[in-house]
MOPAC internal coordinates of N, CA, C and O (Angstrom, degrees):
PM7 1SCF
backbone

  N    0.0000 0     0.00 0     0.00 0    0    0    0
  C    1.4560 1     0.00 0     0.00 0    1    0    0
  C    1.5254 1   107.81 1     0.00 0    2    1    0
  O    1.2310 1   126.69 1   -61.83 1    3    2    1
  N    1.1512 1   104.73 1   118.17 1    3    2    1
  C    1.9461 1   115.01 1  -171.35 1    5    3    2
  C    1.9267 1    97.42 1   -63.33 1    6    5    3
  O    1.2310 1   122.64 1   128.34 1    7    6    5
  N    1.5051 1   112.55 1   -51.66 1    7    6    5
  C    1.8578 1    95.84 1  -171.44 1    9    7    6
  C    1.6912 1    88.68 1   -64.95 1   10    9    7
  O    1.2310 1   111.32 1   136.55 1   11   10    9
  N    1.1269 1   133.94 1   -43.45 1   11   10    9
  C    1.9947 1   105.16 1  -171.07 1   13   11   10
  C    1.1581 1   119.80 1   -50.46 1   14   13   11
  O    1.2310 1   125.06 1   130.74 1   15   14   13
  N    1.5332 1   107.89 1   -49.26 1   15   14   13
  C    1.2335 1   116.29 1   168.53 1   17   15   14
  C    2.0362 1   139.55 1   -33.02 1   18   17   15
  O    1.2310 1   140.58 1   146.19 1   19   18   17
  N    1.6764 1    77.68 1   -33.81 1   19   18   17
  C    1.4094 1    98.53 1  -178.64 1   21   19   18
  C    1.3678 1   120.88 1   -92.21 1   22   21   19
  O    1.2310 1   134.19 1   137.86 1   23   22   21
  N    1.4135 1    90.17 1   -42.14 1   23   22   21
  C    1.4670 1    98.36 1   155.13 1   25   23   22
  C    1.2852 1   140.56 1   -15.73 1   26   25   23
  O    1.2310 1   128.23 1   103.76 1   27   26   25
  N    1.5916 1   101.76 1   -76.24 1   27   26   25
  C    1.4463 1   129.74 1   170.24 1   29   27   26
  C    1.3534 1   118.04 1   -68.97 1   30   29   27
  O    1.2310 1   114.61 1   152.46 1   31   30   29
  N    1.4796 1   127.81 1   -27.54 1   31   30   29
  C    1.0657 1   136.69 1   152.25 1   33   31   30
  C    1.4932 1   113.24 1   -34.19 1   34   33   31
  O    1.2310 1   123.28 1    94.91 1   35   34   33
  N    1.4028 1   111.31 1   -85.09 1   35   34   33
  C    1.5957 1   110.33 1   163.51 1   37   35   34
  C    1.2041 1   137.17 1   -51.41 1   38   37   35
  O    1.2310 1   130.34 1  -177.91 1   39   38   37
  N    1.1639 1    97.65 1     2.09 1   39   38   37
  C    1.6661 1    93.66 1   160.93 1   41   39   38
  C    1.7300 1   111.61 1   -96.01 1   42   41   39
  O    1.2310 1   126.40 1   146.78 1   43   42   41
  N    1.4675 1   105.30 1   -33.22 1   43   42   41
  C    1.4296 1   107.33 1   177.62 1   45   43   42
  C    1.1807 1   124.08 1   -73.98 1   46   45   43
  O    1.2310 1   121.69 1   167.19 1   47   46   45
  N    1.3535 1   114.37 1   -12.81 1   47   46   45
  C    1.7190 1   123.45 1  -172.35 1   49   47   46
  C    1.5171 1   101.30 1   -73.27 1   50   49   47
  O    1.2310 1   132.83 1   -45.17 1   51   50   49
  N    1.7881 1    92.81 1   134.83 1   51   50   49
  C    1.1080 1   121.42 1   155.95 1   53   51   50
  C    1.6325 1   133.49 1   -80.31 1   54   53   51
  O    1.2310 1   122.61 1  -112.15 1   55   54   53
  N    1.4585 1   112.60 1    67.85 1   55   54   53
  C    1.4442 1   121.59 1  -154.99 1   57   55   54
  C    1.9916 1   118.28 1   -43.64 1   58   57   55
  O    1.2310 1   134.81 1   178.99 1   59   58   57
  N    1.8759 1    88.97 1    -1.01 1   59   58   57
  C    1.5231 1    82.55 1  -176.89 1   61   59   58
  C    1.3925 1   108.07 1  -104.86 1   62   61   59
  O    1.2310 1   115.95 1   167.88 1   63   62   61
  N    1.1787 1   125.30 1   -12.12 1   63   62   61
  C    1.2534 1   127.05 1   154.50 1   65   63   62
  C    1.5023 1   129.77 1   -67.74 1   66   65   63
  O    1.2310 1   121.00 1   -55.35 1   67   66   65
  N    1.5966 1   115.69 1   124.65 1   67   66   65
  C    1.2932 1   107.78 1  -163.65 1   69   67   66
  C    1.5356 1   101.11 1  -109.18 1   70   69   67
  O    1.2310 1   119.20 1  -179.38 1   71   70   69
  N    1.6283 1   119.14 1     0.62 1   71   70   69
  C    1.2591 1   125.81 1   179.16 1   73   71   70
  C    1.8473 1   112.72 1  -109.00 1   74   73   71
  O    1.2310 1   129.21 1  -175.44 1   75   74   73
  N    1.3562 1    99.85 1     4.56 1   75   74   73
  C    1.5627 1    94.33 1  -174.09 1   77   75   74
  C    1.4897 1   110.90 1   -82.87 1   78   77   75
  O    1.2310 1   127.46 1   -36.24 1   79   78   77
  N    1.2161 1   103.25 1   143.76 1   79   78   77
  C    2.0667 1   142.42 1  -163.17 1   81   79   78
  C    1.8200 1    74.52 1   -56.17 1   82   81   79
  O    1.2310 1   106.38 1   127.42 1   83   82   81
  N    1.5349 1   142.93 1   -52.58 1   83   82   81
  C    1.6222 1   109.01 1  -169.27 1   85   83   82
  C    1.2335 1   121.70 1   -58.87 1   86   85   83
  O    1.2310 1   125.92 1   144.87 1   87   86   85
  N    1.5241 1   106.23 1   -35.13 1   87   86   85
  C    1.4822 1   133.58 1  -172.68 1   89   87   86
  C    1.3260 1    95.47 1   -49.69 1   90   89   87
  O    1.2310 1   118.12 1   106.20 1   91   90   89
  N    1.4678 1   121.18 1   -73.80 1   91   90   89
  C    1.9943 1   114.57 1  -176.64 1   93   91   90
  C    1.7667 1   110.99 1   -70.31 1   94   93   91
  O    1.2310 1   122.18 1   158.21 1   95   94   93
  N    1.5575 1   113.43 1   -21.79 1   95   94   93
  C    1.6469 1    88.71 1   169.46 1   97   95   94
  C    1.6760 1   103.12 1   -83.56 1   98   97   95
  O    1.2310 1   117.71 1  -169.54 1   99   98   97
  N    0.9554 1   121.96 1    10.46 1   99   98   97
  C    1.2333 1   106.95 1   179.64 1  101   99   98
  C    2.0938 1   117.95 1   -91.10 1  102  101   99
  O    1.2310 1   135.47 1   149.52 1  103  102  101
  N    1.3277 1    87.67 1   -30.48 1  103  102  101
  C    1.4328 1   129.39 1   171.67 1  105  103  102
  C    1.6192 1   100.28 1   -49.76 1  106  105  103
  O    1.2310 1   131.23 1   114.60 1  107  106  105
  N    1.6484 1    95.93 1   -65.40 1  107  106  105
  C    1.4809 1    90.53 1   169.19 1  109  107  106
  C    1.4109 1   148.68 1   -68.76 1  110  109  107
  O    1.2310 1   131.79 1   140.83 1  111  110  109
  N    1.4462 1    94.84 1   -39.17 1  111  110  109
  C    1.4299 1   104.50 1   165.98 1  113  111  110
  C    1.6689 1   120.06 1   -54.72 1  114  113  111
  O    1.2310 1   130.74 1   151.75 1  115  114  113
  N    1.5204 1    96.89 1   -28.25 1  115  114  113
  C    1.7237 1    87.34 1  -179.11 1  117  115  114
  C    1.5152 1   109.16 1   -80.38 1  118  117  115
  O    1.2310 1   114.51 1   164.87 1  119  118  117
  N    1.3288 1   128.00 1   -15.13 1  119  118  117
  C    1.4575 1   127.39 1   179.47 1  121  119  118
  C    1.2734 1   101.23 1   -82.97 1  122  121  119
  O    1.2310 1   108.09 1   166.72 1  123  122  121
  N    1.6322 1   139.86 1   -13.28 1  123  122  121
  C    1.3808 1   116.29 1  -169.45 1  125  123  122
  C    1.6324 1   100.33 1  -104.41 1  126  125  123
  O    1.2310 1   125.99 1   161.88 1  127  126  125
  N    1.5724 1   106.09 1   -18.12 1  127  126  125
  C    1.4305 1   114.06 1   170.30 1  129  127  126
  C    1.7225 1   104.06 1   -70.32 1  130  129  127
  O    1.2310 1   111.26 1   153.87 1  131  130  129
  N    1.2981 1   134.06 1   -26.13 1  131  130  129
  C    1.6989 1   119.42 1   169.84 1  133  131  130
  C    0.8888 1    94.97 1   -76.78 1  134  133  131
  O    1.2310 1   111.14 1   115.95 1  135  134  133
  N    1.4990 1   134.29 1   -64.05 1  135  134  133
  C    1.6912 1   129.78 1  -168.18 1  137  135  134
  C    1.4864 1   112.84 1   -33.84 1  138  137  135
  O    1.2310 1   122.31 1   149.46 1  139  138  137
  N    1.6435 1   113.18 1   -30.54 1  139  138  137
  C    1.3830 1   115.54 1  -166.90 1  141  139  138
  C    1.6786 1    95.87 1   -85.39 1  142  141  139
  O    1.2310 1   124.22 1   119.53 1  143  142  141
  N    1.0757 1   109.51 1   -60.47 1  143  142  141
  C    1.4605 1   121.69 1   169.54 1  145  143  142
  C    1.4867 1   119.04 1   -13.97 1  146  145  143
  O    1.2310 1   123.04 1    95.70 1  147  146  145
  N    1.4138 1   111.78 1   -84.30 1  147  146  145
  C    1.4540 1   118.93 1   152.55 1  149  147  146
  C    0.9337 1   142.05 1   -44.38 1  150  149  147
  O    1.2310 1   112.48 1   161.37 1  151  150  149
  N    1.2493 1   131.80 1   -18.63 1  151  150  149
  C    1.2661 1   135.66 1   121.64 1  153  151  150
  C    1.4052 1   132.57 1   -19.26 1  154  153  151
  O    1.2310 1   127.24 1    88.04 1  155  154  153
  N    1.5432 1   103.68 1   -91.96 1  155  154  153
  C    1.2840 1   111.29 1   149.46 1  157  155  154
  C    1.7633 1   129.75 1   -14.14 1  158  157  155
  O    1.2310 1   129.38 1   147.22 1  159  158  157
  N    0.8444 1    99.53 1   -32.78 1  159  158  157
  C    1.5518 1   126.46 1  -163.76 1  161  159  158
  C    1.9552 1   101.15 1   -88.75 1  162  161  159
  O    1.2310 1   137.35 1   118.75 1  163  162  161
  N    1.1263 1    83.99 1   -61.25 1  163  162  161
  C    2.1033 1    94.46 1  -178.65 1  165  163  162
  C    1.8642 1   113.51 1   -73.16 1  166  165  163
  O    1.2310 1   128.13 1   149.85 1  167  166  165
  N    1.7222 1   101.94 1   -30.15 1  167  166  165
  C    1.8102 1    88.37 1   162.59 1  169  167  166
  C    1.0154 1   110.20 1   -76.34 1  170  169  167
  O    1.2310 1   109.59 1   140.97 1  171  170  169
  N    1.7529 1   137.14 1   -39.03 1  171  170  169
  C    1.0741 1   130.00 1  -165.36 1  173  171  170
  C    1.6223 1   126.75 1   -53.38 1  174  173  171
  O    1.2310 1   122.39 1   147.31 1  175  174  173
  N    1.7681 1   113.02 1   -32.69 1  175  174  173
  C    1.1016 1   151.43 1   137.62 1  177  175  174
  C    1.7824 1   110.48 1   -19.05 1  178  177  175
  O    1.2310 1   134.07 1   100.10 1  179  178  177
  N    1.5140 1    90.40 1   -79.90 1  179  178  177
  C    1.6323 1    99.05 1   168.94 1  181  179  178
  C    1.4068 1   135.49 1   -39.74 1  182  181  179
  O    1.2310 1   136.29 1   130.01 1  183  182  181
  N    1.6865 1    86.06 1   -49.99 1  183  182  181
  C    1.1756 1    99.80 1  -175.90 1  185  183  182
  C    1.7429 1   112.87 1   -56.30 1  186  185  183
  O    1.2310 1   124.83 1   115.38 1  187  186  185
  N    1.2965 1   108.34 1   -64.62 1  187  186  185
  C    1.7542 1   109.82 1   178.60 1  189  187  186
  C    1.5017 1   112.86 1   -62.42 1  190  189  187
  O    1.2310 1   121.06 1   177.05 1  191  190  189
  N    1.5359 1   115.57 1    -2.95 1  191  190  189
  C    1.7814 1    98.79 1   166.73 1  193  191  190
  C    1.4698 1   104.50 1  -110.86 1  194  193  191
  O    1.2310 1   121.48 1  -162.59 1  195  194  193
  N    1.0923 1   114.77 1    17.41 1  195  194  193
  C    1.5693 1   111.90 1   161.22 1  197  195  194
  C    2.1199 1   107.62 1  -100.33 1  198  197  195
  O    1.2310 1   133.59 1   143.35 1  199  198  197
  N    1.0228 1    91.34 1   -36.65 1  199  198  197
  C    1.3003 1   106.03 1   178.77 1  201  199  198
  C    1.8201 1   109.10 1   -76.24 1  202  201  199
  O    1.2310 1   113.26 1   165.37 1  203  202  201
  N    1.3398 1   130.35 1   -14.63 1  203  202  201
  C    1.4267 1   123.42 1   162.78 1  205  203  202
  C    2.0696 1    95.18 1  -101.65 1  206  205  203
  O    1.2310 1   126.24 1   133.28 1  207  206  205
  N    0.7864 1   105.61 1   -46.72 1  207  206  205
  C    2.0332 1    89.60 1   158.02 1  209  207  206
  C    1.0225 1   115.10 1   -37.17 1  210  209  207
  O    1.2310 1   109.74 1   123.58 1  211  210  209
  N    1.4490 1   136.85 1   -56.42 1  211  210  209
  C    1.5297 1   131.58 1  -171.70 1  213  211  210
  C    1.0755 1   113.15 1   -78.62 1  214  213  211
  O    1.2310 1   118.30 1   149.56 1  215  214  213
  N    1.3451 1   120.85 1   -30.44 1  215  214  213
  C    1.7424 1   126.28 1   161.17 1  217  215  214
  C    1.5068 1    98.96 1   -55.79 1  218  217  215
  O    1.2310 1   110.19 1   112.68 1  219  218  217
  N    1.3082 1   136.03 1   -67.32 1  219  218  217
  C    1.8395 1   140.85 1  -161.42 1  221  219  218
  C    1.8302 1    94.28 1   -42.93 1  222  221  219
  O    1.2310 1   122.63 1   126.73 1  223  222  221
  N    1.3523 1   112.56 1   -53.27 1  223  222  221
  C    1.1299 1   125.27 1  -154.96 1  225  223  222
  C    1.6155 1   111.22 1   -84.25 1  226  225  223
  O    1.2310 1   115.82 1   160.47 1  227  226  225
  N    1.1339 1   125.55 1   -19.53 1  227  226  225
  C    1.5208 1   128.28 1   136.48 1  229  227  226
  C    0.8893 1   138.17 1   -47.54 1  230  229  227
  O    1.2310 1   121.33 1   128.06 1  231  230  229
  N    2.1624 1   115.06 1   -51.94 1  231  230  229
  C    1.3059 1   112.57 1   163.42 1  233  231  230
  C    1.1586 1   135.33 1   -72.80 1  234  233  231
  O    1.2310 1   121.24 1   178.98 1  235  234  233
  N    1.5816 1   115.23 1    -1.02 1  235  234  233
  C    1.4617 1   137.57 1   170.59 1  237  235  234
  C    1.4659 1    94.67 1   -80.99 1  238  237  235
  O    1.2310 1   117.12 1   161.23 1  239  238  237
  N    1.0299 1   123.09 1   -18.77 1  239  238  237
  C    1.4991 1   101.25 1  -163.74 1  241  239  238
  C    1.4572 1   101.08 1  -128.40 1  242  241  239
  O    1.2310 1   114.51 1  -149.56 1  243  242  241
  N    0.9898 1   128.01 1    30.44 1  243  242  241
  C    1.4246 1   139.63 1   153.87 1  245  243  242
  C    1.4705 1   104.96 1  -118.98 1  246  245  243
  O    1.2310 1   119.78 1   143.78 1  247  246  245
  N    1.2443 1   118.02 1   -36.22 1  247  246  245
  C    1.8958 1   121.56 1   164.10 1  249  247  246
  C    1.4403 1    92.61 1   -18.69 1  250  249  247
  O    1.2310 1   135.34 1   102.41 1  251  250  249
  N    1.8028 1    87.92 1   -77.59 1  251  250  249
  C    1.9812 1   113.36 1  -159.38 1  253  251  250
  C    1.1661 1   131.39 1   -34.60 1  254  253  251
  O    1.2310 1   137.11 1   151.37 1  255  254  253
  N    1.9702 1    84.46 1   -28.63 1  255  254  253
  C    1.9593 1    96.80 1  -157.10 1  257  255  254
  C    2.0054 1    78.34 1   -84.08 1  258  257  255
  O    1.2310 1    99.28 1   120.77 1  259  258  257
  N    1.1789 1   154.92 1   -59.23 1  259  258  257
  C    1.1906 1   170.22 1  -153.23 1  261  259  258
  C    1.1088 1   119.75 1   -87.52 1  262  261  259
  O    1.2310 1   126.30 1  -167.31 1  263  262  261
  N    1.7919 1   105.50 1    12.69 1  263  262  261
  C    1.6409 1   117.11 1   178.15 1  265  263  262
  C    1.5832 1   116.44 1   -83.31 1  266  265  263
  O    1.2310 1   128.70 1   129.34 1  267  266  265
  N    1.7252 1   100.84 1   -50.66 1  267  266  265
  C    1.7986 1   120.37 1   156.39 1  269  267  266
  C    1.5552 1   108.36 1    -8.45 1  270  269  267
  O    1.2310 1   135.95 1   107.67 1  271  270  269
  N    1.5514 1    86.72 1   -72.33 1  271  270  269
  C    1.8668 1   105.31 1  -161.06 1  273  271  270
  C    2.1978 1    92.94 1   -56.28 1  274  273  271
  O    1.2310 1   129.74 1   116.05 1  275  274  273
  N    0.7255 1    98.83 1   -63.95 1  275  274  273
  C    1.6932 1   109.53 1  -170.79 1  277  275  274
  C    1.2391 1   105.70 1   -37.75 1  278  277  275
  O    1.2310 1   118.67 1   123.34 1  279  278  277
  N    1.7915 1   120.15 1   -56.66 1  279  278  277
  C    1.5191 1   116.29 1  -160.99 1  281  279  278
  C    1.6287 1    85.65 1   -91.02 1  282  281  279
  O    1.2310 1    98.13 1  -176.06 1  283  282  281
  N    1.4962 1   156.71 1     3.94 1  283  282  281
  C    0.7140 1   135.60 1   139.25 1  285  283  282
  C    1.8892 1   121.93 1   -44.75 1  286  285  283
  O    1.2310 1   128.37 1   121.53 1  287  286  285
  N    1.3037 1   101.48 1   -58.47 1  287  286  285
  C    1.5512 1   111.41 1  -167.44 1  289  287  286
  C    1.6097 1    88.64 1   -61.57 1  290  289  287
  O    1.2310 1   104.94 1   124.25 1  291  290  289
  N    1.3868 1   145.46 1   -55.75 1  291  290  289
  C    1.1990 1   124.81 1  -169.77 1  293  291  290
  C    1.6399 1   143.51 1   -44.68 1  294  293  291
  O    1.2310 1   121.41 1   -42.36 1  295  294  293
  N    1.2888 1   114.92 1   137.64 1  295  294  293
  C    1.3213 1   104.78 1  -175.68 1  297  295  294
  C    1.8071 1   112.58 1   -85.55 1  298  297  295
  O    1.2310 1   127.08 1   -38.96 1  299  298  297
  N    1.5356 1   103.98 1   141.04 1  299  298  297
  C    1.4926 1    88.88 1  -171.92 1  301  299  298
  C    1.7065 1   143.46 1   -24.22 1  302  301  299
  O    1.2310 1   133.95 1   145.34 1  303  302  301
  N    1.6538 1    90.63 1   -34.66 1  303  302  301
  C    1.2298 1   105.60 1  -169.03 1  305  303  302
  C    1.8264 1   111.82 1   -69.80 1  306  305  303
  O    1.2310 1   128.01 1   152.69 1  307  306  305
  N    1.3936 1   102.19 1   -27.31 1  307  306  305
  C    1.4071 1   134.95 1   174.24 1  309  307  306
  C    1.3200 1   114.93 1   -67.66 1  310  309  307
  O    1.2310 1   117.65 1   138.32 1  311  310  309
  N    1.4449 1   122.08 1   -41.68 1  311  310  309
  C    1.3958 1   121.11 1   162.29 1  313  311  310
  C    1.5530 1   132.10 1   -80.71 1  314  313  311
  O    1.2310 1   131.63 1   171.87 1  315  314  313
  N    1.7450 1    95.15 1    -8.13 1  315  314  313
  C    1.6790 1    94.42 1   169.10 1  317  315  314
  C    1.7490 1   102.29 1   -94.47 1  318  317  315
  O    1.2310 1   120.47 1   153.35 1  319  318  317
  N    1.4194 1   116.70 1   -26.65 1  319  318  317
  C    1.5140 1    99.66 1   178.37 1  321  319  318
  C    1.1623 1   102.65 1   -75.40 1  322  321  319
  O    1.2310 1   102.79 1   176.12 1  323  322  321
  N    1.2047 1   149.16 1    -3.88 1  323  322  321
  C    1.3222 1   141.39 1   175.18 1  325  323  322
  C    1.5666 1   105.54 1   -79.39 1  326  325  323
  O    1.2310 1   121.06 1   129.80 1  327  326  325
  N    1.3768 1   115.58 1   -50.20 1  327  326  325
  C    1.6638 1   119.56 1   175.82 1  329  327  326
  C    1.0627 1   115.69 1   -37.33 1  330  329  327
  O    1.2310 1   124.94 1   139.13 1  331  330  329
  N    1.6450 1   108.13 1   -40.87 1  331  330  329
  C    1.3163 1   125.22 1  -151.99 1  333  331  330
  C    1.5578 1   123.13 1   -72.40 1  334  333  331
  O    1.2310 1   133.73 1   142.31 1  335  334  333
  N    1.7766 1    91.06 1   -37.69 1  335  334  333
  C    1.4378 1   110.06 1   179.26 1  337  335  334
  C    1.9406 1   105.67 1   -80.37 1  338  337  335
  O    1.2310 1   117.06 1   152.88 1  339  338  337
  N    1.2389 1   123.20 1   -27.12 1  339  338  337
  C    0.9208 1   138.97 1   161.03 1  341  339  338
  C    1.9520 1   125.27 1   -28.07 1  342  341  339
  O    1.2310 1   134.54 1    88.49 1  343  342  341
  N    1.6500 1    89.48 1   -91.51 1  343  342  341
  C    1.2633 1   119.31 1  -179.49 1  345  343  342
  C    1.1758 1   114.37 1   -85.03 1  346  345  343
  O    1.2310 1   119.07 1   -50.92 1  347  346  345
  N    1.4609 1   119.38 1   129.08 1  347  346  345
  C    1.7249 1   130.03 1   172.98 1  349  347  346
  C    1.5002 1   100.88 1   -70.57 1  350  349  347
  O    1.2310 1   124.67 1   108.73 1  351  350  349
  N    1.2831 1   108.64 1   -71.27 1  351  350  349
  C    1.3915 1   147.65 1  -178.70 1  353  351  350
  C    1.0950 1   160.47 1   -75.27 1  354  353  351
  O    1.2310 1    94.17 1   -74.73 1  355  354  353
  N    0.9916 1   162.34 1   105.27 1  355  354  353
  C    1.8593 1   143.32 1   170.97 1  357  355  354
  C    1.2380 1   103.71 1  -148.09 1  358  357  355
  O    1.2310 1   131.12 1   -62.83 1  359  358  357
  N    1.8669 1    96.14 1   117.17 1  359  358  357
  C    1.7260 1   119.07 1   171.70 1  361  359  358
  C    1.5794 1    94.72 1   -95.42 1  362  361  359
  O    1.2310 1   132.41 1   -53.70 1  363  362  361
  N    1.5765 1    93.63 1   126.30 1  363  362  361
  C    1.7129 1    99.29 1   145.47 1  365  363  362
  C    1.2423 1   124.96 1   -98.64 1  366  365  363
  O    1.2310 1   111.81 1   -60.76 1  367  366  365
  N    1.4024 1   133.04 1   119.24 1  367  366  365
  C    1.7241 1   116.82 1   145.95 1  369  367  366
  C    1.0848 1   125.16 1   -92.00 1  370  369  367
  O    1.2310 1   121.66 1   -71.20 1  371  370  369
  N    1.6137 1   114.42 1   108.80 1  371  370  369
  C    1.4094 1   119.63 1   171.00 1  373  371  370
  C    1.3621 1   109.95 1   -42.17 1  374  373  371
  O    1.2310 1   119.22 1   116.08 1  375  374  373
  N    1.1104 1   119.09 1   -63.92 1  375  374  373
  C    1.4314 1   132.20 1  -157.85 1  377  375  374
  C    1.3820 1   106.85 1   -34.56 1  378  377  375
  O    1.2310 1   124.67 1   111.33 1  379  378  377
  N    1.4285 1   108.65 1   -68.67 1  379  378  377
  C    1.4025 1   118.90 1  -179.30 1  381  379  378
  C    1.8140 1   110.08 1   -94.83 1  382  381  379
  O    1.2310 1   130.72 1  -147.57 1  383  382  381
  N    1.1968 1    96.92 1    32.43 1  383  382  381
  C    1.7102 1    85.93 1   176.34 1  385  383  382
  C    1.5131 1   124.14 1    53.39 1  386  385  383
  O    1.2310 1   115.86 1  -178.19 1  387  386  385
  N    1.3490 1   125.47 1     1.81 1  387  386  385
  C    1.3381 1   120.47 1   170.95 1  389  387  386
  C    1.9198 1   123.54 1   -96.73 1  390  389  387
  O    1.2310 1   139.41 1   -35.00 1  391  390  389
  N    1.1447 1    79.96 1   145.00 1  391  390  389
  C    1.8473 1   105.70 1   174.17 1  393  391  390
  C    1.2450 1   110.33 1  -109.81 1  394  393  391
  O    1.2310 1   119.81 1   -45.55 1  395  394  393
  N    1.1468 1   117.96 1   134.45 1  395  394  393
  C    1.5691 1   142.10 1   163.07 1  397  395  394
  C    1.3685 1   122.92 1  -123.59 1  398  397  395
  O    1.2310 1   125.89 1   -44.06 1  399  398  397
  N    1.6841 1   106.28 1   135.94 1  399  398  397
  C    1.6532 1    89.89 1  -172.59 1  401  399  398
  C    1.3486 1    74.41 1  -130.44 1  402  401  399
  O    1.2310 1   122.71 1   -24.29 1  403  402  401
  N    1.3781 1   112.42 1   155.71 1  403  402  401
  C    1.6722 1   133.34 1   176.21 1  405  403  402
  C    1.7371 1    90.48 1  -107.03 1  406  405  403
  O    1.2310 1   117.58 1   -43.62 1  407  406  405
  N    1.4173 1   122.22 1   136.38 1  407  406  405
  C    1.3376 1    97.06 1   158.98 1  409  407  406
  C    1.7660 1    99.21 1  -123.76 1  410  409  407
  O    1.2310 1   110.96 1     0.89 1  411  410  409
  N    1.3703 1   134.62 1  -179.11 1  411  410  409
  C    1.3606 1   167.77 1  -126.75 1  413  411  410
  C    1.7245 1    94.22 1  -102.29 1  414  413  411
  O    1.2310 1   117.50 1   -60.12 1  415  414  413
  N    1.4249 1   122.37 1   119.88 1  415  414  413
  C    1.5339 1   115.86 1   178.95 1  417  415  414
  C    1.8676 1    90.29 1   -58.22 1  418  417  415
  O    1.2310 1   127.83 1   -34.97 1  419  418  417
  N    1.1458 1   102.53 1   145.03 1  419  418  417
  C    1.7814 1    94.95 1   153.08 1  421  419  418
  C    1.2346 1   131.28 1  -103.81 1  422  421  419
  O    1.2310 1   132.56 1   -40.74 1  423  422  421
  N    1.3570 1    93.34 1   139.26 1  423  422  421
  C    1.0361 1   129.90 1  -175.29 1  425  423  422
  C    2.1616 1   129.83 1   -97.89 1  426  425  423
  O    1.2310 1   129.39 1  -114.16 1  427  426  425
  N    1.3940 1    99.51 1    65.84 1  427  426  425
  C    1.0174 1    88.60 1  -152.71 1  429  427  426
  C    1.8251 1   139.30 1   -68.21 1  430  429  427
  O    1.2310 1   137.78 1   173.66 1  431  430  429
  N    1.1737 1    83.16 1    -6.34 1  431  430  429
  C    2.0758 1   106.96 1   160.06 1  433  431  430
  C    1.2392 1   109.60 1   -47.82 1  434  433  431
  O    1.2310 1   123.69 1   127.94 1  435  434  433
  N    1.2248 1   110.52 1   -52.06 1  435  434  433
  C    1.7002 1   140.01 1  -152.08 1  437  435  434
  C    2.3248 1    93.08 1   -76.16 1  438  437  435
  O    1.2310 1   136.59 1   112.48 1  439  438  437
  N    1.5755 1    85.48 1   -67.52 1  439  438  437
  C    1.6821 1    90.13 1  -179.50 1  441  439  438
  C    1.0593 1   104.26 1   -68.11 1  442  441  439
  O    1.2310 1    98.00 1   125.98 1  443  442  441
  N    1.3338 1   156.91 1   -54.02 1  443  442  441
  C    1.3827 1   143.79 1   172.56 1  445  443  442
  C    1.6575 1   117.63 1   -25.72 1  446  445  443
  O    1.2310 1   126.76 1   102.23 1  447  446  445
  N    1.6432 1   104.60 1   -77.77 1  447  446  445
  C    1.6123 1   108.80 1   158.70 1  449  447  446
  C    1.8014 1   110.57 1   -39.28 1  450  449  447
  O    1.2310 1   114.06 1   117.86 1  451  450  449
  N    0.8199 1   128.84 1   -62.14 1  451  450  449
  C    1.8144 1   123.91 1  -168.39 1  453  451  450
  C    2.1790 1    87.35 1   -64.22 1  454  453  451
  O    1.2310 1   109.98 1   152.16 1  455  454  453
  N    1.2461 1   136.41 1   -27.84 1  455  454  453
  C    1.3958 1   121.63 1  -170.82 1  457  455  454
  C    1.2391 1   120.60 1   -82.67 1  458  457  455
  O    1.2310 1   127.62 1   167.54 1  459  458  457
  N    1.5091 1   102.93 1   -12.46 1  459  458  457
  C    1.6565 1   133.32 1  -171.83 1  461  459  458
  C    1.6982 1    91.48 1   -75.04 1  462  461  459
  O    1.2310 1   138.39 1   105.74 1  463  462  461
  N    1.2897 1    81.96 1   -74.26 1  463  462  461
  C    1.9219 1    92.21 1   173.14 1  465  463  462
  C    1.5129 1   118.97 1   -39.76 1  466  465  463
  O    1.2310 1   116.26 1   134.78 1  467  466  465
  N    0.8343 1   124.72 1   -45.22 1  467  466  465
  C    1.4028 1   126.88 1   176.26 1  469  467  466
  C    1.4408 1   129.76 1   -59.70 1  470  469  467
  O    1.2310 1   136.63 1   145.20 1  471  470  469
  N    1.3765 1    85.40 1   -34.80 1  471  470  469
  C    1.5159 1    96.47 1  -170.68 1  473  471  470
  C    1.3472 1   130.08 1   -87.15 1  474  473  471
  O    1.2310 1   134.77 1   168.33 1  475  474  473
  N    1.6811 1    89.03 1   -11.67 1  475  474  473
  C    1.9043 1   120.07 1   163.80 1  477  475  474
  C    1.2695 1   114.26 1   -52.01 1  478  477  475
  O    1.2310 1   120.10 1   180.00 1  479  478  477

């Protein structure tokens, strides 16, 4: 344990020596105790943006489960402006049978105002 270590260190130090061997392990020990620190410091970080991710990804996924009911209530015209704001894009290749859809960075200022509208 680096603070026991240090501990005892300071108790053994010879404060008039400015070249004594506790003096630089002591030096060290206090740099591996910030290193640890900061550390500490950058999962903790992690930790709460993994933990508002798993929140995003709940409310995405209770959205989904409650999407049915929604594009039910919409009127057609309502489900293509919704596409619309959605999807940039859609490549077909016949050739090889593939579809690609690009959809729209979001923008959620933008979809809020267009949900306002909708909901008129």
């Amino acid at each position: 344990n680096e603070t026991a270590e240090l501990d005892s260190l300071m108790v053994a130090l010879d404060h008039r020596d400015q070249n004594s061997p506790a003096l630089a392990r002591m030096a060290e020990l206090q740099e591996r105790i910030s290193g640890i620190e900061r550390r500490l410091l950058q999962i903790g970080h992690r930790q709460q943006s993994l933990r508002r991710q798993q929140f995003q990804l709940e409310e995405v996924g209770n959205a989904l489960e409650r999407f049915d009911l929604l594009w039910e209530a919409l009127t057609p015209r309502e489900r293509i402006r919704v596409l619309n704001l959605l999807i940039r894009r859609i490549d077909h290749d016949g050739a090889h049978g593939k579809v690609s859809i690009t959809f729209h960075d979001l923008n959620f200022n933008a979809t809020e105002k267009e949900t306002t509208c909708l909901s008129r």
